[in-house]
N, C-alpha and C positions, 0 to 999 in steps of 0.2 A: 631502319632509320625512323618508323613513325613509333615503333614502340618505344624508342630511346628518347624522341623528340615528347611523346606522350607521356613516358615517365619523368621527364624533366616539369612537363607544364603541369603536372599535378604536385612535383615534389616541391614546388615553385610558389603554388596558388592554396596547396593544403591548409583547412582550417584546423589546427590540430590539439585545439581548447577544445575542450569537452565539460559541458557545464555540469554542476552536480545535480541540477533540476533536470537537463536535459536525458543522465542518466536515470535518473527516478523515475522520470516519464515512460520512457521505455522500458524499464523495469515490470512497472504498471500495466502497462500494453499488454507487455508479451510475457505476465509472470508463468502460464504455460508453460513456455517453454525454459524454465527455470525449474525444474521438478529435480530432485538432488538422485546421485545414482549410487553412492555410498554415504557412509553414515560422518557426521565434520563436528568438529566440537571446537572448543574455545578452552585451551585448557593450560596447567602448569604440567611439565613431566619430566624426570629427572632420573637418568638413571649413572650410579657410580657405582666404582667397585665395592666390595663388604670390607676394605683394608682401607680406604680412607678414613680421614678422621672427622671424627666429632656428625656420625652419621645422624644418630639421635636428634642433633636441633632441626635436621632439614626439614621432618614436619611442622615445624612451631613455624620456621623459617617460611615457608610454603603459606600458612593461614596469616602468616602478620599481613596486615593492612598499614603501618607507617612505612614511610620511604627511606628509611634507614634498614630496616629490615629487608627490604625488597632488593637496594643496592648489595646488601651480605648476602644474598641470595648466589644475586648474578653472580659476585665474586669469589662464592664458592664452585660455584656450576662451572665457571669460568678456568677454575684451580683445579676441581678434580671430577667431572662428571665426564663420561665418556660418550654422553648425548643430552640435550637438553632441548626445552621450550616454554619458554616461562610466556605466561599467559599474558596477553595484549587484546587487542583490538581483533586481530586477525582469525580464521578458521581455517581448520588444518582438517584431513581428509583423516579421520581416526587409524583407519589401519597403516598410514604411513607413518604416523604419530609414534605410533607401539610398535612396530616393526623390530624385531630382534629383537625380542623380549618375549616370556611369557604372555604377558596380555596380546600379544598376536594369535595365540593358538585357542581365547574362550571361544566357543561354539557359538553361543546364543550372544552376538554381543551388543544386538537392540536392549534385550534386558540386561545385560551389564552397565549398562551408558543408564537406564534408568533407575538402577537400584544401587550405584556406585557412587557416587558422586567425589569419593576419596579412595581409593586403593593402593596397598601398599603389596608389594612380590618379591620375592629372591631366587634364586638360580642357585647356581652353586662358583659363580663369581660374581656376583651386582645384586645390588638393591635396587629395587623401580617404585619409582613414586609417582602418583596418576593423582593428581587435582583437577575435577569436571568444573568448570566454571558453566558452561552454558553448552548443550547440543543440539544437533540438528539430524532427526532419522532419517533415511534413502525415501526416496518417493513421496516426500514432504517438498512444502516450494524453498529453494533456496535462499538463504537472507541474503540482503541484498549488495553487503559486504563483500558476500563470498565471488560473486559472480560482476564487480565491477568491474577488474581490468577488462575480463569478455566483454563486457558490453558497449568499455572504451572500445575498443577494438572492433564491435562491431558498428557502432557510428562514425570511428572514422575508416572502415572499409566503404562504406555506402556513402561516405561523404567521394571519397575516392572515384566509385565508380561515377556518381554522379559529376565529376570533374569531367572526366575521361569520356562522356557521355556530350557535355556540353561544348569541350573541343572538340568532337566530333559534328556536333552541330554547327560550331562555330566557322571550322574549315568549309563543311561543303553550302553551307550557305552564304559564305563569301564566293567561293567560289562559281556559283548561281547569280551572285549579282553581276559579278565580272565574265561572265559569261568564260570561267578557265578552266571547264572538262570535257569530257569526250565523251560518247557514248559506243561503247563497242558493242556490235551485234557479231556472234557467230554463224 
């Protein structure tokens, strides 16, 4: 009952705003423990069969910078790529990124991410096309993009416990005033 009564009074009382300063703060604090533990890029990557059509413009398609270009993009990837990740804001852990593709199996792939910045590969069913917009090596601090939600997640765990902490304060020091517990000795 008090766990249930306790998960009610924090589910109840939770601040669940997380300011963007508040994360930057901590961020700050604790970049430490931000150290990256695989290699994360910011990238375009497109991999279709070699019997699609019109394979040739995807690279053109890939470096356009108007937003018409970029909509024909997606709406190709959309039509015939059999994986895709057209480049945003966000950072993706590289070897998930390349997965089932040749670019999973390079060796050295710190120096691939640094000397590649455009890669084009085929198999012997698909074309993969690798656009590096920006990376990030293992054991480097992580940007701070990559590590938000964690960090949501860890201000409102601590916002949590701290709830959880002050109804407990709350119960036994009412209870103290009112003079309503017992003390058992064995």
């Amino acid at each position: 009952i008090a766990y249930e009564y306790q998960s009610h009074y924090v589910k109840q009382n939770l601040d669940t705003v997380v300011a963007a300063s508040e994360i930057e703060n901590y961020y700050n604090d604790n970049i430490d423990n931000f150290i990256l533990k695989q290699n994360i890029v910011r990238a375009t990557y497109i991999k279709v069969p070699k019997n699609a059509p019109q394979t040739k413009k995807i690279k053109d398609l890939i470096f356009a910078k108007n937003e018409k270009d970029q909509r024909e993009l997606k709406s190709y990837c959309l039509s015939f790529s059999v994986a895709y990740h057209l480049a945003d804001s966000s950072w993706m852990i590289f070897d998930e990124l390349v997965r089932n593709s040749p670019m999973a199996e390079i060796p050295n792939k710190v120096q691939f991410l640094k000397s590649n910045p455009y890669y084009e590969v085929e198999d012997e069913n698909y074309l993969y096309f690798l656009k590096v917009i920006e990376y990030r090596i293992s054991d480097n601090v992580s940007p701070l993009e990559f590590v938000r939600d964690e960090i949501t997640n860890i201000i409102l765990n601590k916002r949590k416990v701290e709830l959880a902490k002050k109804l407990e304060d709350e119960v036994y020091n009412n209870a103290l005033e009112k003079e309503e517990f017992e003390i058992i000795h064995e």
